[in-house]
C-alpha positions in Angstrom: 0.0 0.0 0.0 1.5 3.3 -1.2 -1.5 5.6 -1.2 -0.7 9.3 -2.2 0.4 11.6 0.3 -1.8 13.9 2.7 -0.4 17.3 2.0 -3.8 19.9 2.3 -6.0 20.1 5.1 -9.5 21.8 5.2 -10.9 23.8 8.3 -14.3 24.8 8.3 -14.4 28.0 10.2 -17.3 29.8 9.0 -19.7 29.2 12.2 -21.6 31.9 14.2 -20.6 29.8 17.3 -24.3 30.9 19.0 -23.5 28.6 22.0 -20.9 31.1 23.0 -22.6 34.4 23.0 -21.8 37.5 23.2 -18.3 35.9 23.5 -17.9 35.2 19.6 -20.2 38.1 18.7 -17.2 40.0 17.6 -14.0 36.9 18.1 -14.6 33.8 16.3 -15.1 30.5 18.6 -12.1 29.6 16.5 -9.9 31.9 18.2 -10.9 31.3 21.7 -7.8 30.3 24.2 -7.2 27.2 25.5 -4.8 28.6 28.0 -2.6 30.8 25.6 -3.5 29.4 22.3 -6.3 29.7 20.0 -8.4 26.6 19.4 -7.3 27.4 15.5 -3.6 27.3 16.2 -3.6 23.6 18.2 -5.5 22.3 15.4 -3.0 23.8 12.4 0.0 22.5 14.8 -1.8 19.3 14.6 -1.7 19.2 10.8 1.6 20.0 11.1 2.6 17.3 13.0 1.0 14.8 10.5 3.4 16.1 7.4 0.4 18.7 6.1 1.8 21.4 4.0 -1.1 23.8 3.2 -3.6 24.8 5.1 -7.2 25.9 3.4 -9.5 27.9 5.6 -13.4 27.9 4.9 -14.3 31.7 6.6 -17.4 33.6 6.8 -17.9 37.3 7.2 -16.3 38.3 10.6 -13.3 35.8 10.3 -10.6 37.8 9.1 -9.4 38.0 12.6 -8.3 34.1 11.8 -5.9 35.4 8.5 -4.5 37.6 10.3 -3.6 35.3 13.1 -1.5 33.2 10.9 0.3 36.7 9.2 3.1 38.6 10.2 2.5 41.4 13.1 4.8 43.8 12.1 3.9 46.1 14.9 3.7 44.1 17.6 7.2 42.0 16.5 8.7 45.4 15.8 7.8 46.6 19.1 8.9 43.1 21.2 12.5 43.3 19.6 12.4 46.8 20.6 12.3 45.7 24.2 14.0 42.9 24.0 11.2 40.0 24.3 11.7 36.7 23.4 9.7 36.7 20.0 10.2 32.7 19.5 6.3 32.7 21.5 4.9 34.1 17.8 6.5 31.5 15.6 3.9 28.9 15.6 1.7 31.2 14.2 3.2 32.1 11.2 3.0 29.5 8.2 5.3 29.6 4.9 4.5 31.5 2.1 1.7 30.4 0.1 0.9 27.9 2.7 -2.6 29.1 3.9 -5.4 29.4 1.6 -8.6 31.2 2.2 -12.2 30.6 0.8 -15.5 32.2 1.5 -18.8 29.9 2.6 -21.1 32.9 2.0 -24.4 30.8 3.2 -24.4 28.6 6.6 -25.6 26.0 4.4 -23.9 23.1 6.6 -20.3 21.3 7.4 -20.3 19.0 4.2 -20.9 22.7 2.1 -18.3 23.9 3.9 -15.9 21.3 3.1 -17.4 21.7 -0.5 -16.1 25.6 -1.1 -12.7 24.3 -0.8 -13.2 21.8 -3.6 -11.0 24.0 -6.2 -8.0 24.1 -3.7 -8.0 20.4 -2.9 -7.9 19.7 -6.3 -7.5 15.5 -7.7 -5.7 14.9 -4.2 -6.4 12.9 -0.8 -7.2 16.0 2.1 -7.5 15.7 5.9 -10.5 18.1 7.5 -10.3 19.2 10.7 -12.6 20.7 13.3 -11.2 22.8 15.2 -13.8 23.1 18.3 -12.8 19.0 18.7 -9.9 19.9 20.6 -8.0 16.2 20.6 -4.7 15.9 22.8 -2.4 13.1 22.6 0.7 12.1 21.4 1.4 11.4 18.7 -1.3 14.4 17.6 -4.7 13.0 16.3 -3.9 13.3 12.7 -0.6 11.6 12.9 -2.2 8.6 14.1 -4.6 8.6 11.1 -2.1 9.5 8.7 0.1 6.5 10.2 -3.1 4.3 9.4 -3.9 5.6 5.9 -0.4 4.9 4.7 -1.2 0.9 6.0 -4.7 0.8 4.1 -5.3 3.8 2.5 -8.9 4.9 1.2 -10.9 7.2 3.8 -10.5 7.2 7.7 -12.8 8.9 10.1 -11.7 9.9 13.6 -14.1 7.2 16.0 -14.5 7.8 20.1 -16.8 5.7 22.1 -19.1 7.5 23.8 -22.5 6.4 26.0 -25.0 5.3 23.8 -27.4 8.0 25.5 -25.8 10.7 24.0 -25.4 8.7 20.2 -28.3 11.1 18.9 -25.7 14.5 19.0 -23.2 12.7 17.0 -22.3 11.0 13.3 -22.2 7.4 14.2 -20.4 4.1 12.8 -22.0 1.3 11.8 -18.9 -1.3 12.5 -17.5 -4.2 10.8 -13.8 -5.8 11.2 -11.7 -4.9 13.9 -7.9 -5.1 14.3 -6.8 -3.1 16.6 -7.3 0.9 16.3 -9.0 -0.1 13.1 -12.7 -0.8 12.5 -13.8 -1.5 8.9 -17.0 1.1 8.3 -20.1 -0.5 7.1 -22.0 2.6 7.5 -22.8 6.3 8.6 -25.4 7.1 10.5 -26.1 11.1 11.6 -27.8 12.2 14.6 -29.6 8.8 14.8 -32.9 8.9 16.9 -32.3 8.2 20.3 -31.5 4.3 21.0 -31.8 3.7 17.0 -27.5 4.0 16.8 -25.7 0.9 15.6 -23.0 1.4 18.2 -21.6 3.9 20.5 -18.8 4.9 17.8 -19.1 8.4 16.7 -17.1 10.7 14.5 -14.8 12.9 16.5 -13.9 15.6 14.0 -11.0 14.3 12.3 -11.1 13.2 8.3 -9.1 11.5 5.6 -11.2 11.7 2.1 -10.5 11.1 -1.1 -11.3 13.6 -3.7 -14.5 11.7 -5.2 -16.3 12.8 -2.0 -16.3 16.5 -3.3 -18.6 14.8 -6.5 -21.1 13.4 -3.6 -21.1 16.7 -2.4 -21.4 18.5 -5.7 -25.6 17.4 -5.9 -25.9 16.6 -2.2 -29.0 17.7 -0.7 -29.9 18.9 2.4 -29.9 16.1 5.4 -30.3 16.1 9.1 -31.1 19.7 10.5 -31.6 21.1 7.0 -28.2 21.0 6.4 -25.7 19.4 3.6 -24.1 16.9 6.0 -20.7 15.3 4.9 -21.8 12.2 6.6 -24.6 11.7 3.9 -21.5 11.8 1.3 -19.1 9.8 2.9 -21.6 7.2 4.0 -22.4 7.2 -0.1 -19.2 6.2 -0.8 -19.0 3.2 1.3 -18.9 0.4 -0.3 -16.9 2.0 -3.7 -13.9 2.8 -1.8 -12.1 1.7 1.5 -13.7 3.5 4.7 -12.6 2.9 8.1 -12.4 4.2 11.7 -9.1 5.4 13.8 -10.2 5.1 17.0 -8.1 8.2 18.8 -5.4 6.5 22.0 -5.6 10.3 23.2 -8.1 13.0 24.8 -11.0 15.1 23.0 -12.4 18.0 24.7 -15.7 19.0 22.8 -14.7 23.2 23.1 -18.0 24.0 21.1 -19.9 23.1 24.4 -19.1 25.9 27.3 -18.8 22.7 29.7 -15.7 20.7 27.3 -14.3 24.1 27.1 -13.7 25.1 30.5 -12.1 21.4 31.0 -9.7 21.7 28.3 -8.8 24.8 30.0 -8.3 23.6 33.6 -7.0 20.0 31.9 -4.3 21.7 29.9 -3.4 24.2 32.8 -2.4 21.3 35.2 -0.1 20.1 32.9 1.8 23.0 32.2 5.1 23.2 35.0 4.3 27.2 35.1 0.9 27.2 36.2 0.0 23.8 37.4 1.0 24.0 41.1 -0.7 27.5 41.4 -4.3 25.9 39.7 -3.8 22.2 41.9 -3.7 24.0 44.8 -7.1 27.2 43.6 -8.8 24.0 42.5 -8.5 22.0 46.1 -9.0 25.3 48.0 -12.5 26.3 46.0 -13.4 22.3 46.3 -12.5 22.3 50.0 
């Protein structure tokens, strides 16, 4: 198996993020911190990680905060070296030349539109998709786990967590076949299923490896589950023509679109960093106590 190379990586970043208001009303939920980072930049170092080379951003209106995050500050850098600060804290943010693309998704028409706006960039090649809100934490990343399992078996590969079956109806679900190991051979995709309908507890944790045909499924897809274009629909339509499995993640997901997942990525992240993690062990105990 010698399946071509994962070098583009699509980010669909055009939501209103509603469940965060008035927080996002003027900063995309993109851009919120976990700790000191935006949820955008852990999820580009991510693709990084995994070998990706270009990045291709699916904005709305209101996003160009996000561009700009990934440009050179010229004030700001001008103004550290001025004062002698250590300017080595901005370089994840910039990306090579040429290396992030913008598009436009002028209508919230759904995340399988989204992905659909990019078509032109991705071309005839294999692409990852990331969501950024699925904030994943392990190592290796997320992605370099399912790029290490596309380059055994190639085809597409879906991110897949267990979760209680209770809570199968929020989620894109797997119907499962073969297992071997971190593997599960994909049968079929299910989204939002009504409650205690889902063929497992499997669900699809934000995380993609597609083949190009999918942006033909999506090309005449209509609208699914809550009126929207849902890339499930046209990756469950290509099951069956080409390979499709699930990577189930050895790692962490924090769901930072809910207010609840976010604050625990926060407080998760913060214990683990040797300049903080004293300081919020000990606020934690006290407030507990």
């Amino acid at each position: 198996m010698n399946p071509k190379r994962i070098r583009k990586a699509v980010f669909p970043v055009a939501g209103l993020g509603t469940r965060f208001l008035p927080a996002t009303k003027v900063v995309p939920k993109e851009m919120l911190p976990v700790v000191d980072r935006p949820l955008i930049q852990y999820a580009v170092d991510e693709a990084l990680e995994a070998g990706i080379e270009q990045m291709i951003f699916v904005t709305g209106r209101g996003k160009g905060v996000i561009e700009d995050h990934f440009d050179i500050a010229y004030e700001l850098e001008h103004t550290m070296n001025l004062r002698g600060k250590d300017l080595s804290v901005l370089a994840p943010t910039r990306l090579m030349p040429g290396n992030a693309a913008f598009v436009r998704q002028q209508e919230p028409l759904g995340l399988g539109h989204a992905v659909w706006c990019a078509r032109d960039i991705v071309g005839d090649e294999p692409f990852a998709v990331f969501l950024p809100d699925e904030f994943m934490v392990g190592q290796p990343g997320c992605m370099k786990q399912m790029v290490d399992a596309y380059e055994k078996v190639g085809g597409n590969l879906i991110c897949a967590l267990e979760v209680p079956m209770d809570q199968t109806s929020s989620y894109g679900v797997l119907d499962p076949g073969k297992v071997d190991g971190s593997l599960t051979e994909v049968k079929g995709l299910i989204e939002k299923p009504a409650p205690g309908t889902a063929p497992s507890n499997l669900i699809i944790a934000g995380r993609y490896i597609l083949q190009p045909e999918v942006m033909e499924m999506l090309e005449g897809q209509e609208k699914g589950a809550g009126g929207e274009i849902q890339l499930t629909d046209a990756m469950a339509a290509m099951i069956g023509k080409q390979s499709f499995h699930g990577v189930t993640f050895d790692g962490r997901r924090f769901d930072c679109g809910s207010k609840a997942g976010y604050i625990e990525a926060n407080f998760a992240l913060a214990l683990e960093r040797e300049d903080m993690r004293d300081h919020i062990r000990a606020f934690a105990l006290n407030l507990l106590g």
